[in-house]
DOTIMI-158904 format. One record per residue: x negated, y negated, z of N, C-alpha, C in turn; residue number from 1; residue in one letter. Coordinates in Angstrom, 2 decimals, always signed. Atoms other than C-alpha are relative to their C-alpha. Layout:
    n_xx    n_yy    n_zz   ca_xx   ca_yy   ca_zz    c_xx    c_yy    c_zz   n res
       X       Y       Z       X       Y       Z       X       Y       Z NUM   A
...
END
This chain:
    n_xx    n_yy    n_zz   ca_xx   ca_yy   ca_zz    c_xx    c_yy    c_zz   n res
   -0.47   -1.20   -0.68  +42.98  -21.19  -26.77   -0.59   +1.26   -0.63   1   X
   +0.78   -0.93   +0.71  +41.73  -18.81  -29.33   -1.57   +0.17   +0.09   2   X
   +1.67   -0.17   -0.16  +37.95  -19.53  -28.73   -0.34   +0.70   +1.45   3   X
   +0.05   -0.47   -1.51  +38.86  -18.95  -25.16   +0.05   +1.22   +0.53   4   X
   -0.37   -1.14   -0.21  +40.56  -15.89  -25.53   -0.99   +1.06   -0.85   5   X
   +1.50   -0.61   +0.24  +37.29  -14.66  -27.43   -1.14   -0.01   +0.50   6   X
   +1.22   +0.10   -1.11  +34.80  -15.83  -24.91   +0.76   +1.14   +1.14   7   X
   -0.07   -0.91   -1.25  +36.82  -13.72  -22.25   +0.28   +1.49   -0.65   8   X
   +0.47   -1.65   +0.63  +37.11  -10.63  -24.64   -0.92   +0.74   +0.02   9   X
   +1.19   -0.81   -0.24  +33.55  -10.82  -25.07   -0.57   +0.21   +1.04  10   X
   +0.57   -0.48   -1.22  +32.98  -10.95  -21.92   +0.40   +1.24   +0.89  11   X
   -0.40   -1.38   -0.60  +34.54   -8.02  -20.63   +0.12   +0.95   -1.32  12   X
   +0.66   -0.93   +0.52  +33.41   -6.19  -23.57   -1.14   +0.56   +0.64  13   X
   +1.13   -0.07   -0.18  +30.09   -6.73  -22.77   +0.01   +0.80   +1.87  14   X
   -0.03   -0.81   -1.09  +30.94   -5.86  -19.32   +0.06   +1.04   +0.37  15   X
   -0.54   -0.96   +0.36  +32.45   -2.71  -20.33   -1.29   +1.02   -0.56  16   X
   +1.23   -0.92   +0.62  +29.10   -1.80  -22.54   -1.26   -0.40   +1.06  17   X
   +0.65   +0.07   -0.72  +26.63   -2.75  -19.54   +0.40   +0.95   +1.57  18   X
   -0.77   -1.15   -1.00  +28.61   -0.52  -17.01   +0.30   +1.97   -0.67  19   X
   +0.23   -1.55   +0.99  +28.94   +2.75  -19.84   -1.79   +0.18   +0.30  20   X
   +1.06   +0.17   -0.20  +24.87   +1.83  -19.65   -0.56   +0.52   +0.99  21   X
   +0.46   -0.26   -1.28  +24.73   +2.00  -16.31   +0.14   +1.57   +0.58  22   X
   -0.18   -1.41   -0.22  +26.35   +5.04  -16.04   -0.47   +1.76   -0.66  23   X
   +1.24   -0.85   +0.95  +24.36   +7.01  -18.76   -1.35   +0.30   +1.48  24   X
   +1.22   +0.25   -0.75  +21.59   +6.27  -16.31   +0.20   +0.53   +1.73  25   X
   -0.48   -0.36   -1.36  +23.63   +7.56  -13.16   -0.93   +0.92   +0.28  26   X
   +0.51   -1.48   -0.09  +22.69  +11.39  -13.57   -0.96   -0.13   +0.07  27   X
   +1.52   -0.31   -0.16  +18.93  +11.06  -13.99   -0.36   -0.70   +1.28  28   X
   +0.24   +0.49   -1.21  +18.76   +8.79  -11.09   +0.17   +0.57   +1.37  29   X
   -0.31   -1.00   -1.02  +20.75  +11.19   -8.81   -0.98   +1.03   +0.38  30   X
   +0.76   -1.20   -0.08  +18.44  +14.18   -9.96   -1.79   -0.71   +0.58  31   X
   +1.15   +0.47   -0.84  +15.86  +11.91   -8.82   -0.47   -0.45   +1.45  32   X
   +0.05   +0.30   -0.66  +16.49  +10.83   -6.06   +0.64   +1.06   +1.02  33   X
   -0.01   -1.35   -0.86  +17.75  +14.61   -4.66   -1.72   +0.68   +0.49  34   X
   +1.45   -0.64   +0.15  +13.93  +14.98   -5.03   -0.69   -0.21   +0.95  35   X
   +0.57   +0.17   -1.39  +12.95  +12.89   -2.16   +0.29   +1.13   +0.98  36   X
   -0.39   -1.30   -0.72  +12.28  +15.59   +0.34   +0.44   -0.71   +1.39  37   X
   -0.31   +0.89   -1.53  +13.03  +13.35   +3.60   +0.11   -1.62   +0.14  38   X
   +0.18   +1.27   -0.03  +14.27  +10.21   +3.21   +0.66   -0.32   +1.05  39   X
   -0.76   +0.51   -1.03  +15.70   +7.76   +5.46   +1.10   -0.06   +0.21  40   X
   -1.41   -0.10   +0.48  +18.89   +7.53   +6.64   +0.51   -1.45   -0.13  41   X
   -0.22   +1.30   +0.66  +21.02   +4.79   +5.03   +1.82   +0.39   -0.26  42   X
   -1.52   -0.54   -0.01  +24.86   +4.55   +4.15   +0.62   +0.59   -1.10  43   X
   -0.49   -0.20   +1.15  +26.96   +5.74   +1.77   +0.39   -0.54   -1.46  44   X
   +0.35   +0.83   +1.04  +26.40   +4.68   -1.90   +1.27   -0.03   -1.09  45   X
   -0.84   -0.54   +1.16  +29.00   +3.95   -4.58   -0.69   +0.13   -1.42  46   X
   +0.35   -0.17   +1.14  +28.30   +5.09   -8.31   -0.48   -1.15   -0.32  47   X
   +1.22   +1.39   +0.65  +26.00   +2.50  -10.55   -0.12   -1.04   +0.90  48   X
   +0.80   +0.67   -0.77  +25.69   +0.00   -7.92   -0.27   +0.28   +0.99  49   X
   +0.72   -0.48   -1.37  +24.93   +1.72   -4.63   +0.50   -0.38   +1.00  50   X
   -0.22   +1.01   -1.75  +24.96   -0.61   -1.60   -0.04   -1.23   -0.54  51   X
   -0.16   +1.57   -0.01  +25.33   -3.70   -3.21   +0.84   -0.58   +0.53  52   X
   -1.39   +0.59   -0.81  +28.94   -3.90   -1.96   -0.22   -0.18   +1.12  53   X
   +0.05   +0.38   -1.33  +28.03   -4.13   +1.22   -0.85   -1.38   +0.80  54   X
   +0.68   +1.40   -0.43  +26.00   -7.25   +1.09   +0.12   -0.98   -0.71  55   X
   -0.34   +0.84   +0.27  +28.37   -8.88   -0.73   +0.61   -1.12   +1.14  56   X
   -1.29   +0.55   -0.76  +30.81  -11.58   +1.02   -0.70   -0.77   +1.19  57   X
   +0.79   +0.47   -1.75  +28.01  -12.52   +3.69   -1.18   -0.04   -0.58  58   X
   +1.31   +0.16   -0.18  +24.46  -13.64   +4.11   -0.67   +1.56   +0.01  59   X
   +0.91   -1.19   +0.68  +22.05  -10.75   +2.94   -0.43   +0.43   +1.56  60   X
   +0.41   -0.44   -1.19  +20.30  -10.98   +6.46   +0.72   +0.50   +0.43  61   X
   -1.26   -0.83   -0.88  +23.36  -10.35   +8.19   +0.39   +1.26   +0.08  62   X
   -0.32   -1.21   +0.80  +24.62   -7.68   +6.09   -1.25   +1.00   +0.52  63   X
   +1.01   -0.68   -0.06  +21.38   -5.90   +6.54   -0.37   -0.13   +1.89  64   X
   +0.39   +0.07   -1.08  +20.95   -6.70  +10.28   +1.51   +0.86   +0.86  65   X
   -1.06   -0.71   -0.40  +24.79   -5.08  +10.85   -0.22   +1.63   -0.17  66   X
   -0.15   -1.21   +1.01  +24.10   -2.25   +8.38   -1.73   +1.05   +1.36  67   X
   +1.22   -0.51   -0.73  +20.22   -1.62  +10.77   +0.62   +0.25   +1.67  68   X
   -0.48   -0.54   -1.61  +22.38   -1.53  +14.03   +0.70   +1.45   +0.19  69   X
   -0.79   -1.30   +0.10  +24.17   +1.40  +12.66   -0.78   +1.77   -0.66  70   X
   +0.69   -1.52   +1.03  +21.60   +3.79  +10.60   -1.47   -0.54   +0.99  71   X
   +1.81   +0.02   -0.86  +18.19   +2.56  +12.82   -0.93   -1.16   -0.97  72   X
   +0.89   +0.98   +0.14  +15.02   +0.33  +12.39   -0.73   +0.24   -1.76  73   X
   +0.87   -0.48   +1.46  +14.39   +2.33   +8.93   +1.21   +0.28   -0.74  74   X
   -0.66   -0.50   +0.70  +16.70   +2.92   +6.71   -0.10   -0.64   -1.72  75   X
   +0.13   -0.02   +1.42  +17.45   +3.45   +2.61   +1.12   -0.43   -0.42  76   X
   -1.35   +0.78   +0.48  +19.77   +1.23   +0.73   -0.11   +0.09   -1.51  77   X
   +0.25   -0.07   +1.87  +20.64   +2.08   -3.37   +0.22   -1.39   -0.60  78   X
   -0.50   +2.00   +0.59  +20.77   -1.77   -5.08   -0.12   +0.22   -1.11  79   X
   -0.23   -0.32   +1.22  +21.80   -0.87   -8.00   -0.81   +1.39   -0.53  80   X
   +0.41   -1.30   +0.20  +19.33   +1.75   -9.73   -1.32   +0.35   +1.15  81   X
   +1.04   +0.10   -0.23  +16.74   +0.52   -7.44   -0.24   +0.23   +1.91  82   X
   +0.18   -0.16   -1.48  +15.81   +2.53   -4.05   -0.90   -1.14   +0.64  83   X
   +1.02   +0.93   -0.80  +14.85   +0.33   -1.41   +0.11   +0.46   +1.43  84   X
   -0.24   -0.84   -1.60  +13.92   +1.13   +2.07   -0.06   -1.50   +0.69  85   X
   -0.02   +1.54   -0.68  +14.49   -1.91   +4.81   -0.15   +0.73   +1.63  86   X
   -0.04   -0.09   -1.45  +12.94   -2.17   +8.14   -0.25   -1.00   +0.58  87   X
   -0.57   +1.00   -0.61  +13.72   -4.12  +10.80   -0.18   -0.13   +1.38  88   X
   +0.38   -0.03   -0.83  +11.75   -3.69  +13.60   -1.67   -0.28   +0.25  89   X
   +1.20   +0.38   -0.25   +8.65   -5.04  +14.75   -1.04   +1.75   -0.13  90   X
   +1.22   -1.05   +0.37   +6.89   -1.30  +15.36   +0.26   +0.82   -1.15  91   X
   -0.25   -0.64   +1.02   +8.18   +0.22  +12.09   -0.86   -0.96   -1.09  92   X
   +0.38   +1.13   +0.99   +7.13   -3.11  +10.30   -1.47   +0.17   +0.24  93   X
   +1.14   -0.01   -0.12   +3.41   -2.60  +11.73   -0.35   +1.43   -0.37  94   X
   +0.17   -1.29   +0.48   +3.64   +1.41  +10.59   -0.59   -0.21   -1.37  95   X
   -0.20   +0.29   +1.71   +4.39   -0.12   +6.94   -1.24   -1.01   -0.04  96   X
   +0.53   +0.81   +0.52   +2.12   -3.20   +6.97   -1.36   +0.12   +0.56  97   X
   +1.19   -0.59   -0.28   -0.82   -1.85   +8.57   -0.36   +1.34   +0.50  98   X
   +0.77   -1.43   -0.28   -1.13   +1.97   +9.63   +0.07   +0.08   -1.74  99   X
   -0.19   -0.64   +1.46   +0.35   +2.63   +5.87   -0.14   -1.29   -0.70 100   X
   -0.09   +1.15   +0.95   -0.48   -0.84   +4.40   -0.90   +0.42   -1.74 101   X
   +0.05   -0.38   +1.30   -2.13   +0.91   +1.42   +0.83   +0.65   -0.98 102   X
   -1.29   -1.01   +0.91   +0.98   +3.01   +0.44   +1.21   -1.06   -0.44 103   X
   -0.70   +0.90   +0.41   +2.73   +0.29   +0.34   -0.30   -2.04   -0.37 104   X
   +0.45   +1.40   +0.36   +0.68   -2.64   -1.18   +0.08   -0.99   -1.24 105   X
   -0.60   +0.71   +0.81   +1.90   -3.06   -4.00   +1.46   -0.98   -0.06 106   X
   -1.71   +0.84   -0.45   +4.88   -5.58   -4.83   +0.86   +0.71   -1.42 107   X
   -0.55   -0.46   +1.34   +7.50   -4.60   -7.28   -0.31   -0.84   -0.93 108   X
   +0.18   +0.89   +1.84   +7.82   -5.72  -11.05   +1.05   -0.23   -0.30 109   X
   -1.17   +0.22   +0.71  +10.43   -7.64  -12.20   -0.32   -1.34   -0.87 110   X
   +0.58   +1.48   +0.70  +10.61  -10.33  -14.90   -0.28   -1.30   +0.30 111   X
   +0.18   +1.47   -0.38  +10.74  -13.32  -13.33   -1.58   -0.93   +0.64 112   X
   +1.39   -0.09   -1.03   +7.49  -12.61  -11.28   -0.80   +0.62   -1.44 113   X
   +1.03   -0.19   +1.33   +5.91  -11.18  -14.93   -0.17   -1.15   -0.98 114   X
   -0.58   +1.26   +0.48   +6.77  -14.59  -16.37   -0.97   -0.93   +0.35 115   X
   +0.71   +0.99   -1.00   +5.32  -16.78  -13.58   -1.32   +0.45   -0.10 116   X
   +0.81   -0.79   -0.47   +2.76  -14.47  -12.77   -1.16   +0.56   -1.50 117   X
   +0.46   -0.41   +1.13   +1.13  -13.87  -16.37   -0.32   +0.79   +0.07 118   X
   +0.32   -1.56   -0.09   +2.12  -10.64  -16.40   -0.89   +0.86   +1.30 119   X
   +0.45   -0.24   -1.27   +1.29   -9.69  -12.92   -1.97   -0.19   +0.24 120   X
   +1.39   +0.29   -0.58   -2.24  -11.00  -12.71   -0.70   -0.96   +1.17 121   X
   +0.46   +0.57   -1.43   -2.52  -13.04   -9.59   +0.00   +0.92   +0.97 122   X
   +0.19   -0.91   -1.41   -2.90  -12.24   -6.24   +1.33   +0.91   +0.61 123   X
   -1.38   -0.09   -1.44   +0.79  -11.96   -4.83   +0.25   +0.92   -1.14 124   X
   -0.44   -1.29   +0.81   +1.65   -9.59   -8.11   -0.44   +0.94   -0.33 125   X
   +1.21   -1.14   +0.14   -1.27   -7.62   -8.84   +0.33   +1.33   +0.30 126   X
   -0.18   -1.31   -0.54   -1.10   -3.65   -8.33   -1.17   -0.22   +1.41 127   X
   +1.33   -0.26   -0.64   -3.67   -2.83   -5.69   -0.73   +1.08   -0.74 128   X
   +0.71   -0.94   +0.57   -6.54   -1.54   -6.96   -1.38   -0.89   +0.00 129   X
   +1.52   +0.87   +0.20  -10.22   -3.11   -8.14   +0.29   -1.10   -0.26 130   X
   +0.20   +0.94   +0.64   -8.99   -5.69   -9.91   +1.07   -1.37   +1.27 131   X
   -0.21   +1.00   -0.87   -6.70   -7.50   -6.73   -0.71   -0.03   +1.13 132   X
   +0.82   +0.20   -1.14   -9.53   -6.57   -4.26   -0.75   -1.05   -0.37 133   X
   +1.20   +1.35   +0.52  -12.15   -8.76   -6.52   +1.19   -1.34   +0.29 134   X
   -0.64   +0.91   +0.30   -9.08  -11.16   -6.83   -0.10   -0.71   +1.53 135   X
   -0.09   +0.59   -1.18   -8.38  -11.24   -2.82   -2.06   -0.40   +0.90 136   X
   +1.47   +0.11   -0.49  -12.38  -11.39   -2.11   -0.22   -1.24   -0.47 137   X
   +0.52   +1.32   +0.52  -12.72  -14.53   -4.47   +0.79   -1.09   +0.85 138   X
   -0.52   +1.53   -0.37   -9.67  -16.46   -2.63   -0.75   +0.27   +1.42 139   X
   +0.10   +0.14   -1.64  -10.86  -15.28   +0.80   -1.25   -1.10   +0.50 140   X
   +1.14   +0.72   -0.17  -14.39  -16.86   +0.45   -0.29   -0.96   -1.03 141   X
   -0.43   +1.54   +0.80  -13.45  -20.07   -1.96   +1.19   -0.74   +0.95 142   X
   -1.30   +0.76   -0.62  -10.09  -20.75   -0.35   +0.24   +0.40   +1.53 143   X
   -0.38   -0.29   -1.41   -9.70  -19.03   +3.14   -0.88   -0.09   +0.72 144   X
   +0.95   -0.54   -0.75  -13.19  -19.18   +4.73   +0.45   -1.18   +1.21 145   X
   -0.27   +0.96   -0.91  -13.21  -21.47   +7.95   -0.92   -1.25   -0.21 146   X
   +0.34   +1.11   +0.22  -15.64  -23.55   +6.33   +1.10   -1.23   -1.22 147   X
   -0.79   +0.51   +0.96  -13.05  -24.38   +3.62   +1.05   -0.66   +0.64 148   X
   -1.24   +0.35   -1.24  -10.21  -24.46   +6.07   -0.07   -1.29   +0.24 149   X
   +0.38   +0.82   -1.36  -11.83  -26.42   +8.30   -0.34   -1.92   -1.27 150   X
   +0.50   +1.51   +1.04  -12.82  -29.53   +4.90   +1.34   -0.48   -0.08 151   X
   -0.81   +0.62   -0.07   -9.28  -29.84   +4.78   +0.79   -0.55   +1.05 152   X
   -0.73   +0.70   -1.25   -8.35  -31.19   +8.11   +0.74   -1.26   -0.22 153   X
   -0.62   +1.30   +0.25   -8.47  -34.57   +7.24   +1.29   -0.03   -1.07 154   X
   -1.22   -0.25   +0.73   -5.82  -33.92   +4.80   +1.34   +0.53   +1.02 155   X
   -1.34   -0.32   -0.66   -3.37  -32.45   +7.47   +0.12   -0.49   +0.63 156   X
   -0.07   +1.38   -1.59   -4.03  -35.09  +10.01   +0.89   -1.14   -0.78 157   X
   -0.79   +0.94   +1.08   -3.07  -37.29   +7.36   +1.65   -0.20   -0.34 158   X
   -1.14   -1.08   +0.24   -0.07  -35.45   +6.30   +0.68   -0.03   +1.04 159   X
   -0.77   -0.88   -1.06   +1.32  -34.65   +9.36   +0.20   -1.36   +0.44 160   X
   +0.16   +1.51   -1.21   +0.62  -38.64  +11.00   +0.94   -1.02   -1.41 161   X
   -0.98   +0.67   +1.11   +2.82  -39.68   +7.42   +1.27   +0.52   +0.33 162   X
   -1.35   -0.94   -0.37   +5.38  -37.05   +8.53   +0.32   -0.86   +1.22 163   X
   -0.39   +0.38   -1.13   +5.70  -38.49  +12.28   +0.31   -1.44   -0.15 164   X
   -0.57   +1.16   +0.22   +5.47  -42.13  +11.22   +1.33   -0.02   -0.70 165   X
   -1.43   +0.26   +0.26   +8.45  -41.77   +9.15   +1.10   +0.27   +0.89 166   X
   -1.17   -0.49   -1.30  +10.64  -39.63  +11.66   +0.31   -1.25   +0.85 167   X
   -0.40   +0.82   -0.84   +9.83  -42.96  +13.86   +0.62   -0.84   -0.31 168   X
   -0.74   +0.87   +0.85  +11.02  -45.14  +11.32   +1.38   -0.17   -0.08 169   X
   -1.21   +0.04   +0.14  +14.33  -43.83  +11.38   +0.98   +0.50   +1.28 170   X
   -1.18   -0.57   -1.67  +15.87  -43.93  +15.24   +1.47   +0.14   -0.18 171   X
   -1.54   -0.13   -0.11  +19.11  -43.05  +15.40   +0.61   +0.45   -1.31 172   X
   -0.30   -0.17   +1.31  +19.56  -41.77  +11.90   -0.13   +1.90   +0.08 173   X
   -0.10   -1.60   +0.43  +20.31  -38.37  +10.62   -1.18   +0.76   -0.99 174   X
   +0.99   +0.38   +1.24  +17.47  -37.18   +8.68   -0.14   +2.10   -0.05 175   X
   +0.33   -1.39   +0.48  +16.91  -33.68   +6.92   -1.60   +0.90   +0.44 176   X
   +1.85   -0.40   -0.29  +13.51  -31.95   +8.96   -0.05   +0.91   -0.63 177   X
   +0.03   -1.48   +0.31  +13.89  -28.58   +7.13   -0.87   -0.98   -1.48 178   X
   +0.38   +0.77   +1.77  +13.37  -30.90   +3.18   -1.50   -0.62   +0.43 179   X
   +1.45   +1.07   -0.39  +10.73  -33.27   +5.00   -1.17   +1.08   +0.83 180   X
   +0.81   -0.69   -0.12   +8.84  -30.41   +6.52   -0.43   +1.06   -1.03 181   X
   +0.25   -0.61   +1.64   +8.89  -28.16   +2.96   -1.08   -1.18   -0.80 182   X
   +0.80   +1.71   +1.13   +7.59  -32.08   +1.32   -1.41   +0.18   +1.04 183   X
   +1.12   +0.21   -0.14   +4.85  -32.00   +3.82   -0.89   +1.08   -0.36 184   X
   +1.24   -0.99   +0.40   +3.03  -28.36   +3.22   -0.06   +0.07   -1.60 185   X
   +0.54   +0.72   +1.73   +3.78  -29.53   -0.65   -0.72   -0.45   +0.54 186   X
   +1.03   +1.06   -0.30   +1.94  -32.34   +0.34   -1.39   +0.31   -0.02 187   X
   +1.24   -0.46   -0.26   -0.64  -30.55   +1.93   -0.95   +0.61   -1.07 188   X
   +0.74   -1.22   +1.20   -1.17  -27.73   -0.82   -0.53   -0.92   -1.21 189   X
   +0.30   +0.43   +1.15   -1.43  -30.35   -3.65   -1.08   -1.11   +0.14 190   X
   +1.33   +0.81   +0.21   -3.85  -32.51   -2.74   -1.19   +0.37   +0.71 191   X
   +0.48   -1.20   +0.15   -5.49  -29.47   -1.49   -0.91   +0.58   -1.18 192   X
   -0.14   +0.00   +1.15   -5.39  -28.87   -4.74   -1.26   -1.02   -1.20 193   X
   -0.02   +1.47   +0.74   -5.71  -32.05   -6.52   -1.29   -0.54   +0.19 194   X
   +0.64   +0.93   -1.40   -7.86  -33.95   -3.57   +0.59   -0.90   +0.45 195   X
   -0.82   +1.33   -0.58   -6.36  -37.04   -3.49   +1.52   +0.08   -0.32 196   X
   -1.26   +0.29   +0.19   -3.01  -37.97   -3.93   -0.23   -0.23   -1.89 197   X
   +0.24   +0.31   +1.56   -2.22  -37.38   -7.71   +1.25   -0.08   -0.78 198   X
   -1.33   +0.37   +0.45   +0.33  -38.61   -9.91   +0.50   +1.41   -0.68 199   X
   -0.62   -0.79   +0.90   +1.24  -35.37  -10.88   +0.07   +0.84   +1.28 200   X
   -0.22   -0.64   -0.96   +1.80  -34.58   -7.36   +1.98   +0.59   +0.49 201   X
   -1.39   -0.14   -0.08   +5.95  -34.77   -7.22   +0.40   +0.91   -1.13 202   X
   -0.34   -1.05   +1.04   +5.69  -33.04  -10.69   -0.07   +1.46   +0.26 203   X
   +0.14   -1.50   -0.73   +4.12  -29.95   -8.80   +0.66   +0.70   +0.75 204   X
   -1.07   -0.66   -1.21   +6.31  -29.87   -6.18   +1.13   +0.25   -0.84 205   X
   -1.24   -0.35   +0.47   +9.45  -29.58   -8.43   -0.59   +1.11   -0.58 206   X
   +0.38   -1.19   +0.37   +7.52  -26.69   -9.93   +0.40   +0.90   +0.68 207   X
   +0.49   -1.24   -1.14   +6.53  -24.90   -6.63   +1.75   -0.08   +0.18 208   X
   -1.59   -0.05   -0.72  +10.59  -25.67   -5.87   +0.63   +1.53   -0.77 209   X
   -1.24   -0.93   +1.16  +12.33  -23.89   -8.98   -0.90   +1.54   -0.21 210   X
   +0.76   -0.87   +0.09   +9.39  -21.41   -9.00   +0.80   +1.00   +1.15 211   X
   -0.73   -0.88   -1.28  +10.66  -19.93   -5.47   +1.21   -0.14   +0.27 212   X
   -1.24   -0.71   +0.32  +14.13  -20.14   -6.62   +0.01   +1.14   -0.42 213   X
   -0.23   -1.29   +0.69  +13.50  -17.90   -9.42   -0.54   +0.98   +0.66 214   X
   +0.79   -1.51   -0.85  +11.19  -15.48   -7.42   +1.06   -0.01   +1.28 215   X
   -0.87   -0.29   -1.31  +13.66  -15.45   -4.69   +1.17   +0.12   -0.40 216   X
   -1.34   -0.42   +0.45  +17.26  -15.32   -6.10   +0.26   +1.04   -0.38 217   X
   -0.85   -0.78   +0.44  +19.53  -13.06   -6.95   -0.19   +0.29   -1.41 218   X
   +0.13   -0.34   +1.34  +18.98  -11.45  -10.54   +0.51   +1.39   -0.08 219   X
   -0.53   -1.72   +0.30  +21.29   -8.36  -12.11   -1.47   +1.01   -0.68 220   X
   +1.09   -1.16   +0.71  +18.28   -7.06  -14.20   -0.90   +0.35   +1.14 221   X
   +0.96   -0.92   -1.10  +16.45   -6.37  -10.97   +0.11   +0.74   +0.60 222   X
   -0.72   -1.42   -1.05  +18.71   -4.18   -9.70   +0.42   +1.36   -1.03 223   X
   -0.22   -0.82   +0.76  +19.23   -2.44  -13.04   -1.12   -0.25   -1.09 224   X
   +1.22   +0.61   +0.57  +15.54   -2.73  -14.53   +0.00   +0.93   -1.75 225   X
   +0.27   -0.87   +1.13  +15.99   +0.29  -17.27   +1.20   -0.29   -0.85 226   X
   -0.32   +0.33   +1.27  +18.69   -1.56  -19.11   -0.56   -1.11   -0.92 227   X
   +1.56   +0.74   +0.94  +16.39   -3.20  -21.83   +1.27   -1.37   -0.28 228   X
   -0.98   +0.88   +0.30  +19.75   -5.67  -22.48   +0.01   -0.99   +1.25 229   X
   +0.18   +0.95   -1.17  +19.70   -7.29  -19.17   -1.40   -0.78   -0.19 230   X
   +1.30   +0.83   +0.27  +15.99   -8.10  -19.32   +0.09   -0.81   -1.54 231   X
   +0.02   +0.96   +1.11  +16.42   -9.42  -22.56   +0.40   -1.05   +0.42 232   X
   -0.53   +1.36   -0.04  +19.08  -12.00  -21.87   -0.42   -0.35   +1.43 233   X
   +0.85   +0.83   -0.96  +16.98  -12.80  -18.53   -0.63   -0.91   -0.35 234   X
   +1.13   +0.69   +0.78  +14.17  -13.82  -20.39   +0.42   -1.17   -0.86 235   X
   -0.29   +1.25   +0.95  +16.59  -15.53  -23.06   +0.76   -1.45   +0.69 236   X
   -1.02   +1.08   -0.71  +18.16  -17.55  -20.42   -1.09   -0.78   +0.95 237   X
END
């Protein structure tokens, strides 16, 4: 009982000194963000976390597809310290990803993706600049050309005629297509990869799995990047 009642002390200590933290950090964020001269409109934010409350309790899409019926196809949401703008419309989304696709080509930085990513030097983390144009020029004409494309056919004919034979295999049975269609573009990518089928092909895929957990989940230090205590125990965990 006593170890217990010191694990939940410290934990709402610590809670206590990551929320004082947060709030140190309120004021300069405000005076920064009065600075934008025209931003979008978006809803009303509470102190240190913003709009997170509002996409608690429910699916993120949702939340965000309720929240875009009410403020428009553009709007600004605070997630903790970290402005984000969300749009949600096909001609706003082609404003952003190609009239203005240079203003916005970079991806953010957060640890999980500096981790994976050795320190943002691939393609998908990279800043834009010289060094991910050479990067996207080398995959376009090694990995994307249509002569490249086009060598791996036999591999997706393959792939795809392993996928359908099984489905037939199992009439009348319940079977997961969302898992067995994820297993086949593994499939594809690693012996892609690889060439052949390689015993270190199931090992990859549990990679590529937990990989696009961590780059895709939920993480507090990404929403509060300037307390140096969060990123720590990210990293240590």
């Amino acid at each position: 009982m006593e170890l217990l009642g010191l694990s939940t002390t410290s934990s709402i200590l610590l809670a206590i000194l990551l929320s004082a933290l947060a709030v140190l950090k309120l004021e300069k964020r405000s005076q920064t963000n009065n600075r934008i001269s025209n931003p979008p409109p978006g809803p009303w934010k509470l102190p240190v976390i913003g709009n997170l409350y509002q996409l608690a309790g429910s699916l993120p899409h949702h939340g965000l597809r309720d929240l875009s019926k009410k403020y428009g196809p553009l709007m600004l949401l605070q997630l903790g310290e970290v402005p984000t703008i969300i749009v949600s419309s096909p001609e706003v989304a082609k404003e952003v990803m190609k009239t203005h696709d240079v203003v916005f080509a970079s991806r953010p930085h957060f640890p999980a993706a500096q981790i994976l990513s050795y320190n943002y030097r691939d393609i998908i983390f990279s800043s834009y600049g010289d060094s991910w144009k050479q990067l996207r020029k080398i995959c376009v004409s090694e990995l994307l050309s249509a002569k490249r494309v086009q060598s791996f056919q036999s591999i997706r004919e393959a792939e795809v005629s392993d996928l359908i034979n099984w489905i037939s295999s199992k009439p009348g049975s319940v079977i997961n297509l969302t898992q067995n269609v994820h297993s086949l573009m593994y499939g594809i990518t690693s012996r892609a990869a690889f060439g052949n089928r390689s015993r270190d092909q199931e090992a990859f895929v549990a990679v590529i799995e937990e990989t696009t957990k961590v780059i895709s989940g939920f993480n507090i230090a990404d929403v509060f990047p300037s307390i140096g205590l969060l990123q720590w125990l990210n990293i240590a965990m």
